[in-house]
N, C-alpha and C positions, 0 to 999 in steps of 0.2 A: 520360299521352299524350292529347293532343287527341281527342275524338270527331269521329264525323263527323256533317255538320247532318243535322236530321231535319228530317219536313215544314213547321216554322216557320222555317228557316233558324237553329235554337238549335244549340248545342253540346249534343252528348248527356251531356256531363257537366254540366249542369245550368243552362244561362244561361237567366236568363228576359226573356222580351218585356217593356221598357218600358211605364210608360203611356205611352197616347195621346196625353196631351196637350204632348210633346217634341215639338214641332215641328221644330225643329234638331237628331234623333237623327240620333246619329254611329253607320254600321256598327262593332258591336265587332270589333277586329283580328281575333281568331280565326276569327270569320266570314267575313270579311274574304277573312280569309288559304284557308279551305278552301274558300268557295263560288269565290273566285275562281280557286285553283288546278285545280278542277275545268274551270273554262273554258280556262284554259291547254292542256290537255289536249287542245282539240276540234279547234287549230289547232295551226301552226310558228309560234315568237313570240306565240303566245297572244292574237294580235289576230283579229280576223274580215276578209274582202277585201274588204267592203261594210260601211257603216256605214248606221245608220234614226235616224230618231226614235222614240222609244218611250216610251209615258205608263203607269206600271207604278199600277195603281188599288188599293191593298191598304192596312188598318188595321192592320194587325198591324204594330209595329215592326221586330223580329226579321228577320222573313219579310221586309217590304217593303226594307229596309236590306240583304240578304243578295241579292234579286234586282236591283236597284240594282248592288251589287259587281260581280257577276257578270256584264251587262249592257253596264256599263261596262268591263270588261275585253276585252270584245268588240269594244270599240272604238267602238260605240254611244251617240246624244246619247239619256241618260234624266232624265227629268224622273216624279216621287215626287208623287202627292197620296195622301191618307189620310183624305176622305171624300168625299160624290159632288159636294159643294159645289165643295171644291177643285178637282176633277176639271172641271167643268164651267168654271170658272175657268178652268184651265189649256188646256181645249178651246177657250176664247174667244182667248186668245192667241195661239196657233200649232196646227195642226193635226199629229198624228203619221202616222208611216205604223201602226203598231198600237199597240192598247189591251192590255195585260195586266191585265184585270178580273177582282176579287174581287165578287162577289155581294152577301157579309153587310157589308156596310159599314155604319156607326152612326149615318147622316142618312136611308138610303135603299136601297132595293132594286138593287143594281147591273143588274140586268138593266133599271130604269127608265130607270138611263145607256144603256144600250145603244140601245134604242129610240130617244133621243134623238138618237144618233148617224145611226139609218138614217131616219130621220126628216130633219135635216138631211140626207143624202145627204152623207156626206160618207165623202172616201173613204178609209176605214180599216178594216186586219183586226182582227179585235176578240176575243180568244182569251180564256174565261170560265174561271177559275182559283177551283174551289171546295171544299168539302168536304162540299158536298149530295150521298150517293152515289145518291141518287135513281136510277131510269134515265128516270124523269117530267121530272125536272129538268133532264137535256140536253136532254130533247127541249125543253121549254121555253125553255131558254136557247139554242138554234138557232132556232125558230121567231122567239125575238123579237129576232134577227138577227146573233146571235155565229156567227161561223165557226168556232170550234173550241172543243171541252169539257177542260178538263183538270181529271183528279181529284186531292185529296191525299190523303194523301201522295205526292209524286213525286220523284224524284231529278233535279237539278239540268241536270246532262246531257241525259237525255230531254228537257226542257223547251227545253232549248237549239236541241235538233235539232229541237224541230218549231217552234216560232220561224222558227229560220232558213229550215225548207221556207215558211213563211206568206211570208219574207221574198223569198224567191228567186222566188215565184212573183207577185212584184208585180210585175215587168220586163217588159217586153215583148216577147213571144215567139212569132215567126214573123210571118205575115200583117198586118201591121197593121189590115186590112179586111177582115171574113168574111162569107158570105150563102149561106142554104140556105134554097129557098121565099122565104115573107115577113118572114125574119130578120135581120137583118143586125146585126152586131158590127164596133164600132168598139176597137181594143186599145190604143190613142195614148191616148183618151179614157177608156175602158174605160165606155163608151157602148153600150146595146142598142134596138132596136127591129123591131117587130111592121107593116112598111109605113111606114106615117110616125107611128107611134103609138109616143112613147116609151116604153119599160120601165124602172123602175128594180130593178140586183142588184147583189145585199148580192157581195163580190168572190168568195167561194166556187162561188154562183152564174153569177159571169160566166165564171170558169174551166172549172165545169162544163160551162156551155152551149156553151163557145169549143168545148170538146173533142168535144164531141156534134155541134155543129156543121162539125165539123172533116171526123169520119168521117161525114157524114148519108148515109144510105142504110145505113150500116153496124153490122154488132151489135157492141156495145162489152161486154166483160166489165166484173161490178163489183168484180173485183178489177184491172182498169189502171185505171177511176174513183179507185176509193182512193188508188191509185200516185201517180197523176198530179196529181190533183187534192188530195190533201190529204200522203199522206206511206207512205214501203212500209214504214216501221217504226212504221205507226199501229196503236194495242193500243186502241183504245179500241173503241164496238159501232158494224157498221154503219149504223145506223139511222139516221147522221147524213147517208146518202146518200141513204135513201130520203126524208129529211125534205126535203135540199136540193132533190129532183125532183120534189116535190110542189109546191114553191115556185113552183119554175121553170115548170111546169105552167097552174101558177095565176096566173102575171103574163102568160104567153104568153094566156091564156085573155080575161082581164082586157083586154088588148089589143087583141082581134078573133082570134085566132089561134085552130085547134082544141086541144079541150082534151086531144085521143089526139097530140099532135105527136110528143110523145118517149113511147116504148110500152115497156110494161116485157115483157119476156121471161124467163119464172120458170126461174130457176135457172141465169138465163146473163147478164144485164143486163138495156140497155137501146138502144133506136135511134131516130135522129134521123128522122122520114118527111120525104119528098121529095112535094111534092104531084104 
């Protein structure tokens, strides 16, 4: 009886990850068949309502060939590199709506790709898919501009649902034009600024801010920030909120704006002030 995939997307009865250097690895069937049946599962017709581009960054054969299936069963255009080389290649050709980034990659530090992205400014969720269980290493991998941590081993599913939250919150929703004080958000663009003094955020950040900005004057719990802004079935530490508010912080700061804008209030959140 078939296993089910473990964290490389193997069969637990024993398939092992190809070498690297198969460039034209074919998903094996069984993987195939269970990663993508698990997709089936998330929808009716096993397709998604929305389809993205997605650039899934992983060396691992197994793994990368099993999120690929899956991905694509969703109904999803994914495109497969398997070093940061590639990666960077395939960035130059078409831009994705998100990254699914492995870290340990074998030319390079993924998190360098990462950088490279918010550096271009370019606009993409970029969700770090590691098995550094560090809790150093989220924070690292947020600060140098992933919008989301995931740990392995993970189950297929989960991954899918917070995907999809990254996915669904790239739309644009509500106001197309926001402003509180010397703030102002553009959501068409997904454009910020500090008066006439551009800011650039990484999209976690923009959503944060949208939201902050939404209620200004008002105290926001950081349990609807999680909700909202990132996912109500997020397991992972919050620390990835206070890391994104510190951000936000420091670019409102950076800009001319003060650096107490958004105020933290222990044990309840946090609020937008209203000059």
């Amino acid at each position: 009886m078939p296993g089910r995939p473990d964290v490389h997307g193997q069969q637990a009865g024993g398939l092992r990850a190809r070498p690297r250097e198969e460039a034209a690895f074919t998903c094996p069937p069984a993987v195939r068949h269970l990663w993508a049946g698990q997709a089936r599962s998330a929808y009716p017709g096993g397709v998604s309502p929305t389809s993205s581009r997605i650039l899934v960054v992983e060396d691992d054969a197994s793994l990368g060939a099993g999120l690929i299936a899956v991905l694509a069963a969703e109904g999803h255009e994914v495109r497969w590199a398997q070093t940061a080389g590639d990666a960077r290649r395939l960035l130059a050709e078409s831009v994705p709506d998100l990254v699914l980034l492995d870290l340990g990659l074998p030319d390079d530090d993924g998190l360098n790709l990462c950088l490279e992205i918010r550096e271009q400014r370019l606009p993409i969720t970029v969700v770090v898919v590691t098995a550094r269980a560090d809790e150093s290493e989220a924070v690292r991998a947020l600060d140098g501009g992933a919008d989301d941590f995931v740990l392995k081993p993970f189950r297929p599913v989960e991954l899918l649902a917070r995907l999809r939250a990254h996915l669904r919150r790239r739309e644009v929703i509500g106001e197309p034009k926001l402003r509180a004080g010397p703030v102002r958000l553009d959501q068409r663009s997904r454009r910020g600024w500090v008066c006439d003094t551009e800011i650039t955020l990484r999209p976690k950040e923009h959503e944060l801010l949208t939201l902050l900005v939404t209620s200004a004057g008002e105290a926001v719990r950081r349990e609807q920030l999680m909700d909202q802004v990132w996912d109500e079935n997020w397991s992972g530490s919050t620390k990835t909120l206070d890391v994104h508010v510190a951000n936000v912080r420091r670019k409102l700061a950076d800009a001319g704006d003060r650096w107490d804008r958004i105020t933290t209030l222990r044990g309840f959140g946090y609020r937008f002030e209203l000059d």
